[in-house]
C-alpha positions as CSV (number, residue, x, y, z in Angstrom):
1,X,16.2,6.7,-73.3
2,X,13.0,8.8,-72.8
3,X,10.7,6.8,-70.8
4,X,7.2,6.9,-72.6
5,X,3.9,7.2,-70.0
6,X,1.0,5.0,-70.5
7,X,-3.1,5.2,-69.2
8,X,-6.1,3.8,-70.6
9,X,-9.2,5.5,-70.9
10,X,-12.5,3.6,-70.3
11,X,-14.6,3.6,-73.8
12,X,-17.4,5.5,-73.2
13,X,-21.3,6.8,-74.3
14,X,-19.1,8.5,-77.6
15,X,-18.7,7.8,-81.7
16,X,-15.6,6.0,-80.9
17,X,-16.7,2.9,-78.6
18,X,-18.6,0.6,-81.4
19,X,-21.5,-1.4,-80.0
20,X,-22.6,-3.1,-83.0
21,X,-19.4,-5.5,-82.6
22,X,-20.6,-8.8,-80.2
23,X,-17.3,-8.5,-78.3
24,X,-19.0,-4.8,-76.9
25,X,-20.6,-5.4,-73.6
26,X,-21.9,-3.2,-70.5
27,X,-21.1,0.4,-69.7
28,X,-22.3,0.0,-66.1
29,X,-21.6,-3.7,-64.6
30,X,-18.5,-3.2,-63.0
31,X,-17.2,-6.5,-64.6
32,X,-16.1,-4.0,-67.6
33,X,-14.5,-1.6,-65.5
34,X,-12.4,-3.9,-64.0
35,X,-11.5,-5.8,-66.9
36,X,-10.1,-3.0,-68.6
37,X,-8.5,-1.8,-65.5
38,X,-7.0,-5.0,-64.8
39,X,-5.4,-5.0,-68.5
40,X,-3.8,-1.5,-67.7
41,X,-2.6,-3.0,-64.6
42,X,-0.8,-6.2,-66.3
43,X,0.3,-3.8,-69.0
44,X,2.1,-2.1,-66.4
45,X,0.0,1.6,-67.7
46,X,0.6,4.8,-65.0
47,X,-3.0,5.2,-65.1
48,X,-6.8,4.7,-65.4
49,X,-9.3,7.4,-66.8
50,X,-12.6,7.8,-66.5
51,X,-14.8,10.3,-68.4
52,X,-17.9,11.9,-67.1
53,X,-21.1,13.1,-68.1
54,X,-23.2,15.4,-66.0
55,X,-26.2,15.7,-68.5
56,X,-27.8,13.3,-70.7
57,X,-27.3,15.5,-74.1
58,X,-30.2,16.0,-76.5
59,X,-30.4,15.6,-80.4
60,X,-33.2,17.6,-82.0
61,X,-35.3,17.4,-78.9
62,X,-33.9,14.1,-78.5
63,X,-31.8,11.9,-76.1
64,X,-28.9,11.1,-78.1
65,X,-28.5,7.4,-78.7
66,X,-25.2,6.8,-77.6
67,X,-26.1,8.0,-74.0
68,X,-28.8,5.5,-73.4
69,X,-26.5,3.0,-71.5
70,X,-25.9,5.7,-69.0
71,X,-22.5,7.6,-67.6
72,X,-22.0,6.0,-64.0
73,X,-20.2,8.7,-61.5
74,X,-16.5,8.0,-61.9
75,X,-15.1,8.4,-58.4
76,X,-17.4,5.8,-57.0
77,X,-16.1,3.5,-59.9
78,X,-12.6,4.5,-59.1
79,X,-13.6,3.7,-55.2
80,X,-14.0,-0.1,-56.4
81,X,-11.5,-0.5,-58.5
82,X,-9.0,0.7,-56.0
83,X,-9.7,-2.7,-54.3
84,X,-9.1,-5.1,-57.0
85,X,-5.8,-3.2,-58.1
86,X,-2.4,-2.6,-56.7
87,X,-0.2,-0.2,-58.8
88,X,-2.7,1.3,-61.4
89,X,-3.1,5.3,-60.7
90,X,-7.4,6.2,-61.0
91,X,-7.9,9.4,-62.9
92,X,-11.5,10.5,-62.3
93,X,-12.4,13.6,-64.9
94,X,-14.6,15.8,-62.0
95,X,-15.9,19.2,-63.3
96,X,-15.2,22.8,-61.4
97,X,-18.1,24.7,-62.7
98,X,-20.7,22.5,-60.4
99,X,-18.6,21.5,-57.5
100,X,-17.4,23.2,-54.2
101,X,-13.8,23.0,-53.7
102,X,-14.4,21.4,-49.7
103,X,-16.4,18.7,-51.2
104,X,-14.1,17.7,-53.9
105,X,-11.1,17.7,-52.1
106,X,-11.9,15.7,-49.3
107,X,-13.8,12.8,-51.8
108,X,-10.2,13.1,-53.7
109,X,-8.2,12.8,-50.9
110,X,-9.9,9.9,-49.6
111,X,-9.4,8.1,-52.8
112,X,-5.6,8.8,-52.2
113,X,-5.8,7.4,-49.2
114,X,-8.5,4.3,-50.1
115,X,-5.8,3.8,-53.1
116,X,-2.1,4.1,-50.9
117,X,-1.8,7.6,-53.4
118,X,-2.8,6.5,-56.9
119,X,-5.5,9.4,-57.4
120,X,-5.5,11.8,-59.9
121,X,-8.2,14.6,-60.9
122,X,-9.1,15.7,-64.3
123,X,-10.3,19.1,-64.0
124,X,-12.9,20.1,-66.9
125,X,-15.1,22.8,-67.1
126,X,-18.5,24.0,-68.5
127,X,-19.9,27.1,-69.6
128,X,-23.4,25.2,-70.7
129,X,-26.5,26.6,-69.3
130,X,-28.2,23.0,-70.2
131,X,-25.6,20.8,-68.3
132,X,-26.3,23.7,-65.7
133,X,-30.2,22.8,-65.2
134,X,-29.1,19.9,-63.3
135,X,-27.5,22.1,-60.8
136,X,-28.9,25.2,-58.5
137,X,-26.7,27.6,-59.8
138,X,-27.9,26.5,-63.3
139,X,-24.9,27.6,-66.0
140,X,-24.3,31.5,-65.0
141,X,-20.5,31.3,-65.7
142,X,-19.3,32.7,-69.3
143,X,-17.0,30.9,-71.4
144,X,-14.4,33.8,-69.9
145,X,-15.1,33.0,-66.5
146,X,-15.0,29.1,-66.2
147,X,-11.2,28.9,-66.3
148,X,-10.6,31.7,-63.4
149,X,-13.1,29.3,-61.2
150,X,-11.4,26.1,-62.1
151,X,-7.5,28.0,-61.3
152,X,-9.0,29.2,-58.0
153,X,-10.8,25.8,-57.6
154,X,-7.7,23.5,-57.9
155,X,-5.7,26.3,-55.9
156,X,-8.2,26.1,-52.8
157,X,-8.3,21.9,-52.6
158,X,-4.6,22.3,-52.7
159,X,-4.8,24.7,-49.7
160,X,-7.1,22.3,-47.8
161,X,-4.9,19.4,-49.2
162,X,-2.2,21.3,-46.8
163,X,-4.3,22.2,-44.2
164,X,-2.6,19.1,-43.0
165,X,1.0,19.0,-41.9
166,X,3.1,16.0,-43.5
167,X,3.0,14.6,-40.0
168,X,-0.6,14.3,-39.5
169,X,-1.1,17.7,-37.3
170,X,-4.6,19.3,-38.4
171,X,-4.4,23.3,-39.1
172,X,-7.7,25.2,-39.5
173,X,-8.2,26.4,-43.2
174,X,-9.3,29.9,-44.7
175,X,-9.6,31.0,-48.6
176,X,-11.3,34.1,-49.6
177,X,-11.2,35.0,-53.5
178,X,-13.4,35.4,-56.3
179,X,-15.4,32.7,-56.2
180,X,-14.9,31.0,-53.2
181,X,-15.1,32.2,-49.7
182,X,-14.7,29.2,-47.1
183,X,-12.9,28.4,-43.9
184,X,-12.9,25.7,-41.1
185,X,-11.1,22.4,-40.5
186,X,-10.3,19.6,-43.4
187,X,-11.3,16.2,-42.5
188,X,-9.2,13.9,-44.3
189,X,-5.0,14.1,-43.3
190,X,-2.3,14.4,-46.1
191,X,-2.8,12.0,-48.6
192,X,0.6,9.7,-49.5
193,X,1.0,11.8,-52.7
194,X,0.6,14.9,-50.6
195,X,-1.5,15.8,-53.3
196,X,-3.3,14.0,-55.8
197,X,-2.0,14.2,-59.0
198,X,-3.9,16.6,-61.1
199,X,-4.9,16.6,-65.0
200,X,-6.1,19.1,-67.3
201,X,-8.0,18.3,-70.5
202,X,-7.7,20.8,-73.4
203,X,-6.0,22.2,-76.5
204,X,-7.1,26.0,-76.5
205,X,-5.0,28.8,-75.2
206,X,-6.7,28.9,-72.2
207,X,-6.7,25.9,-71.4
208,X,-2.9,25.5,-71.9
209,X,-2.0,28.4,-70.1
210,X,-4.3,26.7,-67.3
211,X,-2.2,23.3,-67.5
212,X,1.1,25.3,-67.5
213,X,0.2,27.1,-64.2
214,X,-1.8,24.2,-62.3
215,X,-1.8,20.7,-63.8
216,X,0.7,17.9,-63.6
217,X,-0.7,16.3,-67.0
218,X,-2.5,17.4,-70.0
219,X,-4.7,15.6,-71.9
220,X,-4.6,16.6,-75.9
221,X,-5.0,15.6,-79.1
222,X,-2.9,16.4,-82.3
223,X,-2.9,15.1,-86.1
224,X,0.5,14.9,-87.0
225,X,4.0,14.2,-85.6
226,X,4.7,17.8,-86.7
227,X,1.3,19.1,-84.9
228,X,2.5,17.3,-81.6
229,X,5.7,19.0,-81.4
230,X,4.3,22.2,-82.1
231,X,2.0,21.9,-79.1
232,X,4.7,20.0,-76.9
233,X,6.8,22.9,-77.1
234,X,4.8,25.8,-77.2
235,X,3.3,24.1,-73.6
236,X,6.2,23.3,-72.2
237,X,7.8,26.8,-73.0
238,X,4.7,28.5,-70.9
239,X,6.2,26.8,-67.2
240,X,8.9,28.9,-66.6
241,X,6.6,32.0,-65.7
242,X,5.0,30.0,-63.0
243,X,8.7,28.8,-61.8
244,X,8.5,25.2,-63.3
245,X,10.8,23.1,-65.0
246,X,9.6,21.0,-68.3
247,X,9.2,17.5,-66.4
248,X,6.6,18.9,-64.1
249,X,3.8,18.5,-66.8
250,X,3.4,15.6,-68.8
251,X,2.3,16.1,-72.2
252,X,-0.1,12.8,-72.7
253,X,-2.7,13.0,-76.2
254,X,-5.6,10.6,-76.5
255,X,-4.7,8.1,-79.4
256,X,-6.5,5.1,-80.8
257,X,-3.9,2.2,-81.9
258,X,-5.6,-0.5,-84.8
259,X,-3.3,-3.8,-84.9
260,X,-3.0,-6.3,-87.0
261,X,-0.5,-9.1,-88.2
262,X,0.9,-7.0,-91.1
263,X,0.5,-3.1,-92.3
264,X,-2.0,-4.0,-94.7
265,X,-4.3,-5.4,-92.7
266,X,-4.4,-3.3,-90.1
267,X,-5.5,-0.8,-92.3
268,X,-7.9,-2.6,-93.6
269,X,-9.2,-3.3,-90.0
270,X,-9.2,0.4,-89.5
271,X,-11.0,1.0,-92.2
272,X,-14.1,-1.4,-91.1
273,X,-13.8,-0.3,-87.6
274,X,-14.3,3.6,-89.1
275,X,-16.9,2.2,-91.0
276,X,-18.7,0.9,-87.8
277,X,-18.1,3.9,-85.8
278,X,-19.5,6.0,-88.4
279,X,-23.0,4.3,-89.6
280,X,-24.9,6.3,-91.8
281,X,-27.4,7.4,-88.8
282,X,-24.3,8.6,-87.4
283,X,-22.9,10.1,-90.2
284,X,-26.0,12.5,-90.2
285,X,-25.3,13.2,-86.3
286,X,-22.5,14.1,-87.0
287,X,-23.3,16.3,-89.9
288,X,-25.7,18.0,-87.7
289,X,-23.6,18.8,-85.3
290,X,-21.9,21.2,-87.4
291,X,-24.9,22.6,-89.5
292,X,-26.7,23.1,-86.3
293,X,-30.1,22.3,-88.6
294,X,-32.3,18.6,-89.4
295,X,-31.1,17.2,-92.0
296,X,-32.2,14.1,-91.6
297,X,-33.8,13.8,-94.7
298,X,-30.0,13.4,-96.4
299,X,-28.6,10.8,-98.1
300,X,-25.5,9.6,-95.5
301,X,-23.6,8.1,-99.5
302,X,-25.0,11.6,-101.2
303,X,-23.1,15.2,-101.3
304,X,-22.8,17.6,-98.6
305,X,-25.7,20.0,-98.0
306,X,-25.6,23.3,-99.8
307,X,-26.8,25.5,-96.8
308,X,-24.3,27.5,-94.5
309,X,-24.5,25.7,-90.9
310,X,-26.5,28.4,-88.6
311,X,-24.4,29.1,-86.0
312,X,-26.7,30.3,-83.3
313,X,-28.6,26.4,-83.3
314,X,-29.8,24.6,-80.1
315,X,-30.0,21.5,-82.4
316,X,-27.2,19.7,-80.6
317,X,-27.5,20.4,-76.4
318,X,-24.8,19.3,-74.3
319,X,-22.1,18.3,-76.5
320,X,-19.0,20.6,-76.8
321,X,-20.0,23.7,-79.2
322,X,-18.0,24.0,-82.4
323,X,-16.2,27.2,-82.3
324,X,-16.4,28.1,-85.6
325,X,-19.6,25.8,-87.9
326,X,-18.8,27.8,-90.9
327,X,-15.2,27.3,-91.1
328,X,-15.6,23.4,-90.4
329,X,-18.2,23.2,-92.9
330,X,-16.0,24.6,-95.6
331,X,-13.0,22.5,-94.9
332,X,-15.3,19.4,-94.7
333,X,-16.5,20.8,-98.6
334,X,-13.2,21.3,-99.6
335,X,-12.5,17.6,-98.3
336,X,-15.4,16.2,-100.0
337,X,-14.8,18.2,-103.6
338,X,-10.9,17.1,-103.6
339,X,-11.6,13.5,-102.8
340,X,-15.3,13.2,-104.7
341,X,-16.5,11.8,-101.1
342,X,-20.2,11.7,-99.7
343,X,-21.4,12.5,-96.8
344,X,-20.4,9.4,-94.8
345,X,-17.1,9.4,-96.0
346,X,-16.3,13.0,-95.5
347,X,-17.4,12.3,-91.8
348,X,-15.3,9.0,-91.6
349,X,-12.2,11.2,-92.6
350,X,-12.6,14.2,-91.0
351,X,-13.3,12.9,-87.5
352,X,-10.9,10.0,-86.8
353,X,-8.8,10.6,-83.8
354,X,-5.0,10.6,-84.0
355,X,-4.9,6.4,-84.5
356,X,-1.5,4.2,-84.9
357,X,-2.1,1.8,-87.6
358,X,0.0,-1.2,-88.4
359,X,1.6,-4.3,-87.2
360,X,2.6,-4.7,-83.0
361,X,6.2,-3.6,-84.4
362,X,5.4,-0.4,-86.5
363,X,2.8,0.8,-83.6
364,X,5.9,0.4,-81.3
365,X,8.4,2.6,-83.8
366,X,5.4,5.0,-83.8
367,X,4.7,5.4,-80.5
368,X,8.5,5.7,-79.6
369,X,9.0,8.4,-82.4
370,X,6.4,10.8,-81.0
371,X,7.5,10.6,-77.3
372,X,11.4,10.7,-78.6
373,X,11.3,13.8,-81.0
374,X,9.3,15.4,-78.3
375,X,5.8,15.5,-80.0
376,X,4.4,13.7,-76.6
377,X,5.8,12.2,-73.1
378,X,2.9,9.3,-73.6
379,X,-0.6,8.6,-74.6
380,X,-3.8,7.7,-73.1
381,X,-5.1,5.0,-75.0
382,X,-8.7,5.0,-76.1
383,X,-9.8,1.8,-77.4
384,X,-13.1,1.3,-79.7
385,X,-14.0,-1.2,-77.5
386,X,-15.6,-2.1,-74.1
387,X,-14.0,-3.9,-71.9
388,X,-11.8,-5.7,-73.9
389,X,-10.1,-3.1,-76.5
390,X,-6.7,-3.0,-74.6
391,X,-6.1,-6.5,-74.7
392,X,-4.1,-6.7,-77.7
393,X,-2.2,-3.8,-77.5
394,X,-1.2,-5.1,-73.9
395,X,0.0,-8.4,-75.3
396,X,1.5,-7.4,-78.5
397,X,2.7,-3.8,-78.3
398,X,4.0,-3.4,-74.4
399,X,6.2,-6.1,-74.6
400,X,8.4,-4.5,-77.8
401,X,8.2,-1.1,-75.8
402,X,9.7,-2.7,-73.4
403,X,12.4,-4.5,-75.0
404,X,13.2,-1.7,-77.2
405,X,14.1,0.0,-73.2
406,X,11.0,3.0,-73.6
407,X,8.7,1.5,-71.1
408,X,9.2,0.3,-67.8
409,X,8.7,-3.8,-67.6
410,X,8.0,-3.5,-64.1
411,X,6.5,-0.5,-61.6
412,X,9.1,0.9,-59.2
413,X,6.9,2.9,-57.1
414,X,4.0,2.7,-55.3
415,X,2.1,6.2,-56.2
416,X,1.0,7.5,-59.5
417,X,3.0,10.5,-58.5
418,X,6.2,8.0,-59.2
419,X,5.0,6.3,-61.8
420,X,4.8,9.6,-64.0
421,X,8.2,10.9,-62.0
422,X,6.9,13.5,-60.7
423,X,7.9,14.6,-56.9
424,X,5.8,15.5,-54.2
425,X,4.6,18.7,-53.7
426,X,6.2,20.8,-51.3
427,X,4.1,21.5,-48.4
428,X,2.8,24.7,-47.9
429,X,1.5,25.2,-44.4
């Protein structure tokens, strides 16, 4: 049987985590991280992701609300958390537009090493001039540029990862290209992955055409079964020009799972927990994001706005832009005039992530249908609460994976690099 992959990511400053509920608590004591990471660990999960946040974004001149409780830089977290865990692979998500490859590399590889080879890098990348103010170079790279920096980025660590010989013989390093021009001797040796293991985050063509060449994961997201198998295949079919086989890159989408003791009521606890993710403040938020003007004189229960969004807003700053505002804003109308629904609702509907509702058994079928039929080889769980959102799903769900023979009851290696079956990469001295 297929094995299925597991990770948790941490709920963070975003419309998923809920803070209103009493069980919520901090986003900085490092009692929450290592709750959560702890769960993943007993749930026996490949790994542990962290988000990041290099700006605090704005909302009509304002700090959005949500980022108040701060975004805490993840490889230090992952630094501490290596000490209180064993197994657990740390995923940190580290940006290519405002690093330097020498840098990066040597903080990753010492987090291999710190961890006995549970590190992992997801690489993301920015083409916002506002998220670039906190940085020298400000944000001078195009949307068209960001991905050549980040190829020839993860391409450089992975020269200076190698720099190294597997039996601990230091090589001076060169690299001369585009955007990088450095050479000299890497501190840190060969890490026990040889490499740590390296994630991509994103659905557009670029980005899977980056993941196909360079990453070991990807991180997605898709609707439908149908949706995921599309994408599954379509990435999986891009490795052979870069002389890889269909194992080498683990498809993993970011899902949110709702339980409860029958069907019916976990949909009716998705329901409220939609409902509390979406309040009617952040129903306008939301709205605005895609109009790109203040509406915040709007009734949240009323109808839609009239107005086109205007696509050339700065309403929203350092949030992802949407690509297209006017063809969102007439597929949300369409929503609302098919259904009758307000504002609020239309935003409750149209925004949900892929979730698995329904009883500890039918989450289990679920799950196992996706990674079976090829529509993912795991998830990365995001839970809609902090620290304690994987607790049920780790004491209800794993154990019927695991009976049912699609995930492991017990770890068998030692790396993250074993946990998702992937081999070592061949050194290239």
């Amino acid at each position: 049987m297929k094995q299925m992959h597991l990770a948790a990511h941490f709920p963070g400053v975003n419309s998923t985590t809920v803070w209103t509920d009493p069980r919520s608590r901090s986003q900085i004591d490092f009692s929450s991280f290592e709750h959560l990471a702890r769960t993943a660990e007993r749930g026996k999960f490949d790994f542990f992701f962290l988000a990041e946040g290099l700006r605090l974004r704005e909302h009509n001149g304002r700090i959005h609300d949500l980022d108040v409780v701060g975004r805490p830089e993840s490889l230090t977290v992952l630094g501490a958390l290596a000490a209180v865990t064993e197994r657990l692979g740390l995923a940190a998500t580290v940006n290519a537009t405002f690093n330097e490859p020498y840098e990066l590399a040597r903080r990753l590889a010492t987090l291999d090493h710190l961890s006995a080879g549970r590190a992992a890098w997801n690489v993301v990348t920015s083409s916002d001039a506002f998220t670039g103010e906190n940085f020298r170079r400000g944000g001078y790279l195009d949307r068209a540029d960001r991905y050549t920096r980040a190829a020839e980025f993860v391409a450089t660590a992975r020269e200076l990862w190698d720099s190294w010989t597997p039996d601990g013989t230091s090589r001076p390093f060169a690299h001369a290209g585009q955007h990088f021009e450095i050479s000299g001797e890497f501190t840190v040796p060969r890490s026990p992955q040889g490499h740590p293991v390296v994630i991509q985050a994103g659905d557009s063509d670029e980005g899977r055409e980056f993941a196909a060449s360079a990453a070991d994961v990807i991180f997605t997201r898709h609707g439908t079964l149908e949706a995921g198998r599309i994408f599954y295949a379509d990435v999986k079919a891009r490795l052979a020009k870069y002389g890889r086989q269909p194992g080498d890159l683990k498809i993993m989408p970011g899902v949110t799972v709702v339980l409860g003791d029958t069907d019916a009521e976990a949909q009716q606890n998705a329901a409220e927990i939609r409902r509390q993710q979406v309040s009617p403040q952040n129903a306008i938020l939301a709205l605005e994001q895609v109009w790109g003007r203040d509406l915040s004189s709007y009734d949240p229960d009323g109808p839609l706005p009239e107005t086109d969004p205007d696509p050339a807003s700065e309403l929203v700053q350092g949030r992802v832009r949407i690509a297209d505002p006017l063809a969102v804003a007439a597929k949300w109308r369409a929503l609302s005039e098919a259904k009758g629904l307000s504002i609020r609702q239309t935003v409750i509907e149209s925004t949900a992530r892929q979730s698995f509702i329904g009883s500890p058994e039918t989450v289990a079928a679920e799950l196992e249908t996706f990674v079976s039929t090829d529509a993912a080889d795991g998830f990365i769980l995001v839970p809609h609460l902090t620290p304690g959102g994987l607790d049920g799903f780790v004491d209800r769900v794993v154990p019927l994976l695991q009976e049912r023979g699609a995930f492991r009851s017990e770890y068998t290696g030692s790396t993250l690099r074993s946990h998702l079956g992937l081999a070592e990469p061949v050194w290239k001295g």
